[in-house]
C-alpha positions as CSV (number, residue, x, y, z in Angstrom):
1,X,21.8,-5.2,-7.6
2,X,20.4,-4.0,-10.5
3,X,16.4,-1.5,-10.6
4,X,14.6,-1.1,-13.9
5,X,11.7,1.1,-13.9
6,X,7.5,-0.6,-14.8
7,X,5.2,2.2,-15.7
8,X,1.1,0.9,-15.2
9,X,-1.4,2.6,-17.4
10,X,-4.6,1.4,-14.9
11,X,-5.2,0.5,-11.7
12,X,-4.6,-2.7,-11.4
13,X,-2.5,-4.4,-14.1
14,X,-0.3,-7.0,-14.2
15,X,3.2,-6.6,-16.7
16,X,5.4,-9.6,-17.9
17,X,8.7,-8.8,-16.5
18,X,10.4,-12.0,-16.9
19,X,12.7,-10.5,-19.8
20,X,14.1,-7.8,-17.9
21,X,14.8,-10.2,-15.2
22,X,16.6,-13.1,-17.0
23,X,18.8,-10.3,-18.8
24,X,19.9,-9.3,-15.4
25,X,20.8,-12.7,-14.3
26,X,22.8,-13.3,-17.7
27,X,24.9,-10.0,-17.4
28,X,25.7,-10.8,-13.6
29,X,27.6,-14.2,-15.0
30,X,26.3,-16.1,-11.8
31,X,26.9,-19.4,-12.7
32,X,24.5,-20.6,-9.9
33,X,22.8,-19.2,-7.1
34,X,19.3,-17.6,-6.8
35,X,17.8,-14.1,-7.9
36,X,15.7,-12.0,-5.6
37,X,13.3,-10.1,-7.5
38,X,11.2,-7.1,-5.6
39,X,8.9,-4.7,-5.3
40,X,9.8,-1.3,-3.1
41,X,6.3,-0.4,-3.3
42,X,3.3,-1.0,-0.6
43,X,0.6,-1.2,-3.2
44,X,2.1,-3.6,-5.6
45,X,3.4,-7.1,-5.9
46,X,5.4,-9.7,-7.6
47,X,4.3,-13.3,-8.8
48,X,5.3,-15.8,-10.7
49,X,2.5,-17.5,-12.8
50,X,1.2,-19.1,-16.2
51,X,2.7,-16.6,-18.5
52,X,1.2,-18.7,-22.0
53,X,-2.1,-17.9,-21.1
54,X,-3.1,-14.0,-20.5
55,X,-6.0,-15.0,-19.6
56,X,-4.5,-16.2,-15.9
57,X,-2.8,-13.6,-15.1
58,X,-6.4,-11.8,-15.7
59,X,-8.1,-14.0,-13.7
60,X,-6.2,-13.6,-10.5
61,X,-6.7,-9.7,-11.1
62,X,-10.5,-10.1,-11.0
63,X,-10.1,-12.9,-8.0
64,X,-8.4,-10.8,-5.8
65,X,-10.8,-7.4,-6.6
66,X,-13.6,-10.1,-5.4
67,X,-11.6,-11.3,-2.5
68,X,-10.5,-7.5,-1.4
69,X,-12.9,-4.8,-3.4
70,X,-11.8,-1.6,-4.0
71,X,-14.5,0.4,-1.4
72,X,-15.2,-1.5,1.7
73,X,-15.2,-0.5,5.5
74,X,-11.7,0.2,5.6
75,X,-9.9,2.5,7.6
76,X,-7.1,3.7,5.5
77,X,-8.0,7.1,4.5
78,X,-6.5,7.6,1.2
79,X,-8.7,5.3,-1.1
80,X,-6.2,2.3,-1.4
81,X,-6.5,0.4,1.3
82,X,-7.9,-2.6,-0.7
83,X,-4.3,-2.4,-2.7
84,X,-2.5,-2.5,0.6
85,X,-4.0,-6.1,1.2
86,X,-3.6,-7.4,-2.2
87,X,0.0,-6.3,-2.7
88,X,0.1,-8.1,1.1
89,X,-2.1,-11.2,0.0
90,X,0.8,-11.8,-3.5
91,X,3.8,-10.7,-2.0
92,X,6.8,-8.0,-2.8
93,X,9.5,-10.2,-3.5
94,X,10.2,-13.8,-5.4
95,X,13.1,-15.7,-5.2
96,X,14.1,-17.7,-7.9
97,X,17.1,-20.3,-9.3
98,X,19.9,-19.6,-11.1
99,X,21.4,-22.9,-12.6
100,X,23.9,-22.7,-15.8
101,X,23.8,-19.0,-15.9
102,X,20.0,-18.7,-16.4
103,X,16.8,-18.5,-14.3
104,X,15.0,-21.4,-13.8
105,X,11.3,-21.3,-14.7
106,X,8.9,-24.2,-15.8
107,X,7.7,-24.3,-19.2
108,X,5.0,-22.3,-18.3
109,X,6.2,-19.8,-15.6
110,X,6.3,-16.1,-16.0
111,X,7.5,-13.0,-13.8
112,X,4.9,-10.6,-13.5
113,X,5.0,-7.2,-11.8
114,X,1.5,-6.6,-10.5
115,X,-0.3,-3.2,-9.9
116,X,-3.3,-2.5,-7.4
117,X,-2.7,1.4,-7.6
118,X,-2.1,2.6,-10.8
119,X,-1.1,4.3,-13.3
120,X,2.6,4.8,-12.0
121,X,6.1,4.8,-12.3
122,X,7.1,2.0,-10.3
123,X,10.6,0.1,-9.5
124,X,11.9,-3.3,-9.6
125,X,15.1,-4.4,-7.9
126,X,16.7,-7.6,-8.8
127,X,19.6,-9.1,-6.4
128,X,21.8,-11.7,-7.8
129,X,23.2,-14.0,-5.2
130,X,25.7,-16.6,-5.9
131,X,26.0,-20.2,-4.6
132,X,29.2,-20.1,-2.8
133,X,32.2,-19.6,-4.2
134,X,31.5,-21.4,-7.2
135,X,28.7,-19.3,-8.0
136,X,30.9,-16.8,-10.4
């Protein structure tokens, strides 16, 4: 297993991590298998989506802040409840393919490390699991 450190400069953000994760794959030398990428965190989230187009990644951002807005009746007492739910709502951990050595991702597909409760210094843990014995 492997952690490489995301640091957010706003409060919600989303960062391309899909570099950092396919390097980690490569250096393990899993042939095939799968890679479990997540999150420690309770206020932030992993995805993967449309990395060609910023403008996606943007628009889920201001979806969910519609869908779960940042003051509401919540109880949670220390202002970031509404990040809870959306880190809930996207998830803490994706699991992707490893065929021939390399993570498999459509044409379009991007890893993206998503902040609700920023700016931090967060973690990302990547576990590289191999397909049997013939996974090395």
């Amino acid at each position: 297993m492997e952690t490489f450190e995301v640091r957010t400069t706003s409060r919600t953000e989303y960062v391309e991590i899909t570099r950092q994760v396919c390097e980690i794959v490569e250096r393990s030398g899993v042939e095939r298998g799968a890679a479990l990428v997540c999150v420690p965190h309770t206020t932030a989230a992993v995805t993967v989506n449309e990395h060609a187009d910023p403008d996606v990644m943007s628009d889920l951002m201001t979806a969910l802040s519609s869908l779960v807005p940042r003051h509401g009746s919540y109880a949670h007492a220390e202002g970031n409840a509404d990040a809870h739910v959306k880190a809930v709502l996207v998830g803490s951990s994706a699991l992707l393919p490893i065929e021939g050595g390399k993570v498999v991702l459509g044409t379009w597909q991007g890893v993206f490390f998503c902040e609700f409760d920023g700016p931090r210094r967060r973690r990302v843990t990547v576990q590289v699991l191999a397909c049997g014995a013939a996974g090395r």
